[in-house]
N, C-alpha and C positions, 0 to 999 in steps of 0.2 A: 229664244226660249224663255227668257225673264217675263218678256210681254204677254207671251201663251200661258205662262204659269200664272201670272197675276189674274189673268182672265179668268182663269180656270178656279182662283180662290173668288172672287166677285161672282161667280156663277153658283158656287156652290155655299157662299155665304150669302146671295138670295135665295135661295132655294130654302135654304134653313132658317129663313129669319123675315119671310112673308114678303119676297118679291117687288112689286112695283105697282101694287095692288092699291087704291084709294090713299095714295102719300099724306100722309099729316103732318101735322106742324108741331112737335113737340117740345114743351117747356121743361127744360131739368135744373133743377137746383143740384148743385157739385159742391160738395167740401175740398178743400184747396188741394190737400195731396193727393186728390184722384184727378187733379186738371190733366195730367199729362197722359196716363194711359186712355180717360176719358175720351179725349180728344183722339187720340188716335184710333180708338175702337169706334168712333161714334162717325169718325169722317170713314170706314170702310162700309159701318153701318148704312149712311148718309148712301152712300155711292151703290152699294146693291136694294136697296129698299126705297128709295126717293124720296122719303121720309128727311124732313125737316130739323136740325137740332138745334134750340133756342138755349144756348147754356150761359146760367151764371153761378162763380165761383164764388165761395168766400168761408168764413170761419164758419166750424160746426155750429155753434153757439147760435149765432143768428138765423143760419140759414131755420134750424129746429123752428124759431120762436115764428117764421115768418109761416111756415107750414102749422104750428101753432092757432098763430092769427089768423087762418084759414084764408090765406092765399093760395091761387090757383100757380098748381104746377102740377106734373103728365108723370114724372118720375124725381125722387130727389135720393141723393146717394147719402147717408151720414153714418160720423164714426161713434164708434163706443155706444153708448147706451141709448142714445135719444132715438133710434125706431123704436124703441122698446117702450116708452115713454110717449111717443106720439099714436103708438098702436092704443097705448090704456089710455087715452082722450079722442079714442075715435078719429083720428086725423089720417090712419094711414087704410087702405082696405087689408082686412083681416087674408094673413093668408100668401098678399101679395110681396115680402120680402125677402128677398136674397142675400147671402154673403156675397159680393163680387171680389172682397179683396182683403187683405192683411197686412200691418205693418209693425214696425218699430220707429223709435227716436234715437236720432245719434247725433255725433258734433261733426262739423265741419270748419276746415281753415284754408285762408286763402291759398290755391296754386303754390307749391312750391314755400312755403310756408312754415313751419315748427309745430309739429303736430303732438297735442298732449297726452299723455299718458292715459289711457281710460279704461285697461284690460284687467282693472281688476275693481271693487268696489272702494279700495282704501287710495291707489295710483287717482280714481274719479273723484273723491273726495280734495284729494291734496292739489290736482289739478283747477278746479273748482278757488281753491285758497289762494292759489299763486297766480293767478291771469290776472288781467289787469282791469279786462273789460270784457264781458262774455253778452253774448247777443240771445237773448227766448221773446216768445211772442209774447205781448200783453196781456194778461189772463181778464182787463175788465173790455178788452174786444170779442171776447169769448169762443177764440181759439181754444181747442184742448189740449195742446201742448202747451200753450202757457198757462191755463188753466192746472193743469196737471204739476209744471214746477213751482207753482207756485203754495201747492200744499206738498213739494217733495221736501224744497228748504226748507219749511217748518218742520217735515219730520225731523230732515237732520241735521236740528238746531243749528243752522245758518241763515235764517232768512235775515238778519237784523245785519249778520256782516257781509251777506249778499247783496243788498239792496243796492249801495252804491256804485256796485260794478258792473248792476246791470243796467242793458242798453233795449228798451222795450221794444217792438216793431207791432206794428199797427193787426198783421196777419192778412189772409188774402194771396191772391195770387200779387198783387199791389206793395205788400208788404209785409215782405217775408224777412225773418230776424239775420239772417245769410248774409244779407245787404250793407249791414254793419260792416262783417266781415270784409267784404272788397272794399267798402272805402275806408279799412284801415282803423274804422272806430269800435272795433272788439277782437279781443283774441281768437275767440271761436264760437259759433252762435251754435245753438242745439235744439230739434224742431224733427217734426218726422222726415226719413232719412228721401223721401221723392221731393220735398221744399228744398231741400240740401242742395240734391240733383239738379233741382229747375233753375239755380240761379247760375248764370256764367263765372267762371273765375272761384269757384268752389270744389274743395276737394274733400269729400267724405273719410272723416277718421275711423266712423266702425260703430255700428252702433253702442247705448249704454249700458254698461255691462251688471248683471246681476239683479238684486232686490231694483235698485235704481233703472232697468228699462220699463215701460208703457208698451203692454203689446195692445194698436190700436184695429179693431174690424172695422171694414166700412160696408155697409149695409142697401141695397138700391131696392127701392121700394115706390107703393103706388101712392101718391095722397088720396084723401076722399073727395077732391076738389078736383080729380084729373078729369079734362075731355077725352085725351084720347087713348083711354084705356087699354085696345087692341091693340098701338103700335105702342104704347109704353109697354107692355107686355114685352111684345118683341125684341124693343133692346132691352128690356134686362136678361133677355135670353142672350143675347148675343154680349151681355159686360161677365155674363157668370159660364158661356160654354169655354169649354177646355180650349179652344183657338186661341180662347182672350188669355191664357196662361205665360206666354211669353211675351206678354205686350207689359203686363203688370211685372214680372223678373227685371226686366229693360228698365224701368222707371223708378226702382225699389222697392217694390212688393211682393208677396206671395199673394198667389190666388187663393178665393174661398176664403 
């Protein structure tokens, strides 16, 4: 029954998402917290459509500049503002962007581990003060979440007595700030809550409560450098239909 069910989704996610018709090779630039739903949507994608996925991941920041620089890529996903940004420099085609996903940022500690107080803005604050060594991504790799806490400390006047505690991580699927965490070299890193997820040995505390969360959208869109425009079409139909709704819950996200 499982094998006839799965057939019966692969038949009906070709049918919805243009078959086996002229396969392309498509290039997708991914920001790092959509690696993991990506990946699983884009290998069903793969398997009913024939269609090719050439994906590489890494921080919002770069992936923008490199679409910027007008390199060729079929489809690229990014969070927060920069579709919006690369649509007013003509980089993106007018028109072709979707929400596929939504998230937040929360902290993580290892497995089994003393998990910090974070449910209320003042418990987050005093938490913050008492760790020893807390893990966020580098803000000059130009991850958004490190980018993001890096003018949060400055609101709330900490960044001078933050500084030394913290443990910066590169960003990337490569280098995610979590990693600290398992080897021991931070109390608890914090980063969007699917980077959390993806590392082994990591246990999601919740995400950051109040003024202090980041709710981040990620965006999949066309560049003006795509070839294959008809099947990037396709799967951003197939990252934004209601199927993909439980692939993104599973990973840490909300859909849209």
């Amino acid at each position: 029954m499982r094998r006839l069910a799965a057939v019966v989704t692969i038949f009906t996610f070709a049918l919805a998402f243009g078959g086996h018709a002229q396969a392309a090779e498509i290039k997708a630039l991914v920001s790092t917290a959509m690696k993991a739903p990506f990946e699983e949507i884009a290998a069903q994608f793969e398997k009913a459509t024939g269609h090719q996925i050439i994906a590489t991941y890494g921080p919002t920041g770069p992936l923008t500049k490199r679409i910027s620089d007008g390199e060729m890529a079929d489809v690229v996903i990014l969070g927060g503002e920069s579709t919006e940004a690369l649509l007013g420099q003509g980089r993106i085609v007018a028109g072709s962007n979707a929400a596929a996903a939504h998230g937040k940022i929360g902290a993580g500690v290892a497995k089994g581990a003393p998990k910090p107080d974070i449910s209320s803005e003042a418990a987050f604050k005093a938490a913050l003060l008492n760790a020893k060594a807390i893990a966020v991504t580098d803000p000059a790799g130009g991850g958004s979440s490190g980018v993001y806490f890096s003018k949060l400390f400055e609101k709330m006047g900490l960044a001078e007595t933050l500084k030394p505690k913290l443990r910066l991580a590169a960003g990337g699927p490569n280098g995610y700030a979590a990693t600290f965490v398992v080897k021991g070299e931070a109390d608890f890193a914090m980063q969007p809550i699917p980077e959390l997820m993806a590392v082994p040995g990591i246990e999601v505390v919740g995400p950051l409560p109040g003024a202090f969360q980041n709710f981040t959208t990620y965006s999949a869109s066309i560049p003006a450098s795509a070839q294959e425009v008809d099947a990037a079409k396709a799967l951003i139909k197939a990252l934004t239909a209601p199927s993909a709704a439980a692939t993104y819950k599973s990973k840490g996200l909300e859909p849209g």
